[in-house]
C-alpha positions in Angstrom: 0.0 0.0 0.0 0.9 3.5 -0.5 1.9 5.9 2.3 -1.0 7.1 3.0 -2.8 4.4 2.7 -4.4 4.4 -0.6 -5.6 1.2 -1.8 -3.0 -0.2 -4.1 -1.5 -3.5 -3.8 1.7 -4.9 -5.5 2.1 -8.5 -6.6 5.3 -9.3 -4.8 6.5 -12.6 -6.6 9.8 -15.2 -5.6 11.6 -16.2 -9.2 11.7 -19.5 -8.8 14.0 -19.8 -11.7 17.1 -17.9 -9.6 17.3 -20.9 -7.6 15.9 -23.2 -4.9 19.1 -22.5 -2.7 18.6 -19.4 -0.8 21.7 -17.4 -0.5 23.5 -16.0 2.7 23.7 -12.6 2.0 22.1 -12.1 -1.8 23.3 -8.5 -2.9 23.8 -6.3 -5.8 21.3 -7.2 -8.8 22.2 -5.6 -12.1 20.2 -6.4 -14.7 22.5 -6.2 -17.5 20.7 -4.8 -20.7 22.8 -6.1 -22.9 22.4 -9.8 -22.5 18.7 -9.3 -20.9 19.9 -11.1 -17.9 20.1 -10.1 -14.2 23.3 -10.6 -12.2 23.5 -10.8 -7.9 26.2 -11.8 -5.5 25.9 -14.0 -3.0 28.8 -12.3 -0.7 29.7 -15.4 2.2 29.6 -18.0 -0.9 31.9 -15.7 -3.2 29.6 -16.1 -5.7 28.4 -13.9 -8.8 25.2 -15.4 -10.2 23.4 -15.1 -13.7 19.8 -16.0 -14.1 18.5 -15.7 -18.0 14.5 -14.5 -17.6 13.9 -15.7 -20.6 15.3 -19.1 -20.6 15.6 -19.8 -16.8 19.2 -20.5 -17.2 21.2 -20.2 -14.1 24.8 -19.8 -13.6 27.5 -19.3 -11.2 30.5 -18.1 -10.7 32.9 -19.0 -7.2 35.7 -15.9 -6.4 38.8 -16.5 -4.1 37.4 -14.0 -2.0 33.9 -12.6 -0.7 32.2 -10.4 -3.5 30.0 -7.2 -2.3 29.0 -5.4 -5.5 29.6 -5.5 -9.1 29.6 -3.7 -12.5 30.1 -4.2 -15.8 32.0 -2.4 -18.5 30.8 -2.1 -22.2 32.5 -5.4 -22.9 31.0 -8.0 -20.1 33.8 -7.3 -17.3 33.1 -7.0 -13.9 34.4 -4.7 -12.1 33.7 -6.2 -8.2 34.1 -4.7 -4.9 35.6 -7.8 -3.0 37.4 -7.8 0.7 40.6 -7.6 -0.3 40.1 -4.1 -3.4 38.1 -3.3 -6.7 39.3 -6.4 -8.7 38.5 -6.9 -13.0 36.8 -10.2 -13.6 36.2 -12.1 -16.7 32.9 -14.6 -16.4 33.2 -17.2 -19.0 32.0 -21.7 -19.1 34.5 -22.9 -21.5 37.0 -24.4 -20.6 39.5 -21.5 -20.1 37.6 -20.6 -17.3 37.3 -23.6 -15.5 39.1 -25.0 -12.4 41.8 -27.4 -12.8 39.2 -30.0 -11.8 36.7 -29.2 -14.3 33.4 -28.1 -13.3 30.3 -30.6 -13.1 27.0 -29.9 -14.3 25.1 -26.9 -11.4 29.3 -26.1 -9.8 29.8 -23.2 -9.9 32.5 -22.3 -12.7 35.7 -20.9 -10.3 37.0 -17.4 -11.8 40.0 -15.0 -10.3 40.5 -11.5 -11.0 43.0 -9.0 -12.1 43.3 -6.5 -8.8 43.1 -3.2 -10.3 43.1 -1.1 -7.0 42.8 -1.3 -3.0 42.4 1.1 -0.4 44.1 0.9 2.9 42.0 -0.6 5.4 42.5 1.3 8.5 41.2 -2.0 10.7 41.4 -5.6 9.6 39.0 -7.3 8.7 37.0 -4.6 6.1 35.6 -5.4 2.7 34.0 -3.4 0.2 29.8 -3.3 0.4 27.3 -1.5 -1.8 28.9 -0.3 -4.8 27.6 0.9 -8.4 28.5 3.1 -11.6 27.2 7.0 -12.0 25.6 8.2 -14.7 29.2 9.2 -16.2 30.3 5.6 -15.6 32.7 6.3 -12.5 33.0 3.1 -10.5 31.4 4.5 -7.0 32.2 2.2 -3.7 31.9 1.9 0.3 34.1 -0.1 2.7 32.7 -1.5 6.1 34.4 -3.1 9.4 32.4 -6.7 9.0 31.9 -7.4 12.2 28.8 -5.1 12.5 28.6 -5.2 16.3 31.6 -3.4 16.7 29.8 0.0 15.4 33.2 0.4 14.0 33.2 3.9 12.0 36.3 3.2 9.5 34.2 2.7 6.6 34.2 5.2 3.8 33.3 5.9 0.2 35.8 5.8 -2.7 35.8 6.7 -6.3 37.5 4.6 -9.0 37.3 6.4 -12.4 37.7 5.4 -16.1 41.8 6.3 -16.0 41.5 3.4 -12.9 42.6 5.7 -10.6 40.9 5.0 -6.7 40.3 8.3 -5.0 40.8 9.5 -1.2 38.5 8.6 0.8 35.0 11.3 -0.7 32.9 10.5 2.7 34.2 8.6 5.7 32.9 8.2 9.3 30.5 5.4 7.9 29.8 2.4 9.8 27.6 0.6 7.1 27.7 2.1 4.2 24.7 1.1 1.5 22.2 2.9 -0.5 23.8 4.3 -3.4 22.0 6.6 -6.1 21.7 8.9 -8.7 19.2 10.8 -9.9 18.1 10.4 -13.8 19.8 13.9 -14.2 23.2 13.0 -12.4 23.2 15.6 -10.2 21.6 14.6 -7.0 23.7 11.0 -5.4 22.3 9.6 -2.7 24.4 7.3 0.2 23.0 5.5 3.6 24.1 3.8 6.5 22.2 1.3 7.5 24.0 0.7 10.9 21.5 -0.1 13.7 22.7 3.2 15.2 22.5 5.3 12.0 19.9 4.1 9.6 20.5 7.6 7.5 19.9 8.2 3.9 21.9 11.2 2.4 21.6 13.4 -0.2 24.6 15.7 -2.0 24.8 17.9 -5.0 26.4 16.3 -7.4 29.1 17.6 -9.7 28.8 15.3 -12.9 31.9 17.1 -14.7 34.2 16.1 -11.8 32.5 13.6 -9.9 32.6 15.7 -6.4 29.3 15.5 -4.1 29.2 18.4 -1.7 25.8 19.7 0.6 25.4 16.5 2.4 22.0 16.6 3.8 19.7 13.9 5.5 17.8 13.0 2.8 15.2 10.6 5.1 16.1 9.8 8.8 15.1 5.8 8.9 14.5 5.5 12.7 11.3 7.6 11.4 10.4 4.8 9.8 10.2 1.1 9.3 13.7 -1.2 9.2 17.4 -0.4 8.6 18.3 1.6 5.0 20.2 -1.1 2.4 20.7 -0.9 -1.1 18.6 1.1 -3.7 17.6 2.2 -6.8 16.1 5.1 -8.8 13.1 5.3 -11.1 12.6 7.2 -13.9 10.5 9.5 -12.3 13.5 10.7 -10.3 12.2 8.6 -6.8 14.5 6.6 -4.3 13.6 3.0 -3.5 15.5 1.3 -0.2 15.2 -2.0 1.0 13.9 -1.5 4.5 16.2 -4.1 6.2 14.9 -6.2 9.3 11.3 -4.7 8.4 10.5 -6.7 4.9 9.7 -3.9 3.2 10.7 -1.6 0.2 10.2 2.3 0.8 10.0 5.0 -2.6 10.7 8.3 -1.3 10.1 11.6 -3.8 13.1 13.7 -4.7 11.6 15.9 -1.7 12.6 13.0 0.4 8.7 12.2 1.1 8.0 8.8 2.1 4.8 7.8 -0.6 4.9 4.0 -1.6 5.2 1.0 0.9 5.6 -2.4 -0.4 5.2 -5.8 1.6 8.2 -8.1 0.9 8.1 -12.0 2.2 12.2 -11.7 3.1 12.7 -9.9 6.6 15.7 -9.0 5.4 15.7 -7.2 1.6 19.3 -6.2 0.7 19.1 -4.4 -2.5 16.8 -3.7 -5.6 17.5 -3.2 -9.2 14.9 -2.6 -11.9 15.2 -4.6 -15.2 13.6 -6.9 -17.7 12.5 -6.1 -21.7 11.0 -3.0 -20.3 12.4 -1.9 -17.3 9.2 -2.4 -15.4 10.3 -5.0 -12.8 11.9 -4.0 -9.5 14.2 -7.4 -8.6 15.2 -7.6 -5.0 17.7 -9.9 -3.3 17.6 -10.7 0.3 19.7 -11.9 3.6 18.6 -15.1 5.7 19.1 -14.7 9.2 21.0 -16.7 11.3 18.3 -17.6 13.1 14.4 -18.7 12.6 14.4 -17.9 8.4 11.6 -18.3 6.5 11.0 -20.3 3.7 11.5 -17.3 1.7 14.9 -15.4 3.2 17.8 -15.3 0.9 15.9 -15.5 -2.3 15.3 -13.2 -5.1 12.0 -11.6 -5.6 9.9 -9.6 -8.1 7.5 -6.5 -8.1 5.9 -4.4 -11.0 5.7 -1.2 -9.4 3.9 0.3 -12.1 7.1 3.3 -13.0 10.0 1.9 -14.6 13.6 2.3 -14.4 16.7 3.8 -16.2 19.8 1.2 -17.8 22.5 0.2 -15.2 25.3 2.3 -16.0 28.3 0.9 -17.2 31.7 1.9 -16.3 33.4 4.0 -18.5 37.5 3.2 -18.6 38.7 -0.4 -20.1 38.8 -3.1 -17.4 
């Protein structure tokens, strides 16, 4: 239902077709236009996973290393936030991109990456989280302490542009960072923390010459509201969607930062959404399964027609 109640009710469906096993942590859909295909991470499992809507095929891909968030450049790279830096990756079945013990039929195919760039961690034990390309193609990225119940405020945000070159820390002082966004125009990028003790969603102006956001303003203050801030997206109307984490919920908020859709989700724990298919019409959203008392639905992917569509996944810019 909407905000204010108005009486319109979304058909929230599982795809079946991404898989029976649910996933740890399920992050990062990108629904890659290019191939009509939609692409997650499973980040505990290392995993990058392909489903084809079309065809229901379903494939996987095993990293050395945990994998938060990925793009995709104009030829099929990934570009993946992982623990260790931003590494390139090249997905591929044949035979060139197998292990040395060749793959059975439903393994996941095992892939390694060309490192390209890596902050430096001020604590051990960091990864890279929510990550994604402006509408210029810059490779945008946060870092988080994983042990979240250490409220450890090392994280920050990096850019990594098109000449591969990893920026300074832009914002730091985050504990969880998530929820990044641009609006259609470019010039409005959004950023949350979903930390239990933040659960803030930022706006900034946004500089789309240099890539520079500056006015940081709370955008929408989540303890308002229901659940924790994760991933999002943006419509073509210009309005912010965030997984409402630990509440089962997705939230559109209006450039003004007014709350004015609600969705029901049957995960307790959404991560991220991503809008896709022919038209751009479905809103995809992966999920978390709790440690503890999951339903039959946690960890699984899941699928909405809002009734707005979205804008093509930006691809990043430079040569990977």
């Amino acid at each position: 239902m909407s905000a204010a109640g108005n009486p319109r009710v979304e058909r929230v469906e599982r795809v079946l077709a991404a898989g029976e096993a649910p996933a740890g942590v399920g992050e990062s859909p990108v629904w890659r236009v290019a191939e009509q295909a939609l692409y997650w991470v499973d980040i505990p499992a290392h995993k990058i996973v392909r489903l084809r809507l079309e065809t229901g095929e379903r494939s996987e891909w095993l990293l050395p290393e945990k994998v938060a968030c990925i793009a995709f450049d104009r030829h099929g790279t990934v570009l993946a936030g992982c623990e260790s830096g931003l590494f390139a990756v090249t997905l591929g079945e044949d035979s060139a991109h197998l292990s040395p013990r060749a793959a059975q039929p439903g393994e996941p195919v095992k892939v390694t990456g060309r490192k390209l760039a890596a902050p430096v961690f001020p604590f051990p034990d960091m990864r890279f989280n929510d990550g994604r390309c402006d509408r210029q193609g810059r490779f945008w990225a946060g870092t988080m302490v994983q042990d979240m119940a250490a409220a450890n405020a090392a994280g920050a945000l990096y850019r990594f542009d098109g000449d591969g070159v990893l920026s300074a820390p832009v914002v730091d002082g985050l504990i969880t960072q998530n929820g990044l966004g641009w609006s259609p125009d470019g010039t409005t990028m959004y950023l949350s923390d979903s930390h239990p003790l933040r659960k803030q969603i930022w706006a900034f102006d946004y500089d789309v010459e240099t890539g520079e956001p500056r006015n940081r303003r709370v955008f929408a203050d989540l303890n308002h509201y229901v659940g924790r801030p994760d991933g999002a997206a943006v419509d073509a109307d210009g309005c912010y969607w965030i997984c409402a984490n630990d509440a089962g919920a997705l939230l559109r908020f209006t450039p003004q930062g007014k709350l004015d859709r609600q969705i029901a989700v049957p995960a307790i724990k959404p991560a991220m959404c991503a809008f896709g298919g022919r038209d751009l019409d479905t809103l995809f959203v992966t999920s978390i399964r709790p440690a503890a008392g999951a339903s039959e639905h946690d960890g699984h992917v899941f699928a909405v027609r809002p009734g707005v569509t979205g804008l093509p996944e930006p691809e990043f810019a430079g040569q990977l």
